[in-house]
C-alpha angles and dihedrals in degrees: 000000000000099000083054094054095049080047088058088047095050085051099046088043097051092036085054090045088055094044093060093044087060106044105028113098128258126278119270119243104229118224137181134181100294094205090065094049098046086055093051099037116099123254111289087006115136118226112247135230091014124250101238118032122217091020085168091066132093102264126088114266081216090060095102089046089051094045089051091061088243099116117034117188142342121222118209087170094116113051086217102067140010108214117204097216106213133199107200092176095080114107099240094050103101082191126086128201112268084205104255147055131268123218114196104196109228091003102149097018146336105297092012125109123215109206114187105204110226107006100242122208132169129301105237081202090064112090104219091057091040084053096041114102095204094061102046 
């Protein structure tokens, strides 16, 4: 009777372990800043997990820094640049301004600028870049 009663128990136990397979959600892609991780990687080393999940998709992979305030507009007015306007002032930056723009020749495209406005570098504050051995 006793052995019945540990079988009944197995079953109940792996039919409970299925049921919650089945029904439970995906997993999550983590994800953190990639611009954090890519200072801190190795040389050669990959980030992971990414910083923006679904890149292949239709939305913008700067949509997170746009939604954050960071980054607060991008002119395609002249068809020779394109400039990523920052606000480093925003509380959730972890960058400051270094005080003055940064033109990449041929960044986006040949024959198409890419500004970066301000140039914006790590906030020695932010513990994630003090702690980063990359940046001391």
């Amino acid at each position: 009777m006793r052995y019945k009663g540990l079988g009944v128990a197995a079953m109940l136990a792996a039919t409970m372990v299925v049921c919650v397979n089945l029904f439970a959600p995906p997993k999550a892609e983590a994800s953190i800043h990639e611009i954090i991780a890519a200072l801190c990687r190795a040389v050669d080393e990959e980030v992971a997990p990414r910083g923006q999940n679904k890149m292949d998709q239709s939305a913008s992979f700067l949509r997170a820094l746009q939604a954050s305030g960071f980054l607060t507009s991008i002119d395609t007015s002249d068809p020779t640049k394109v400039v990523l306007n920052f606000d480093p002032t925003v509380p959730n930056s972890k960058f400051m301004s270094a005080g003055h723009d940064l033109t990449i020749p041929d960044g986006v495209a040949p024959g198409v600028d890419l500004v970066l406005s301000p140039l914006v570098i790590p906030d020695p504050s932010f513990p994630a870049h003090s702690n980063c051995a990359n940046l001391r």
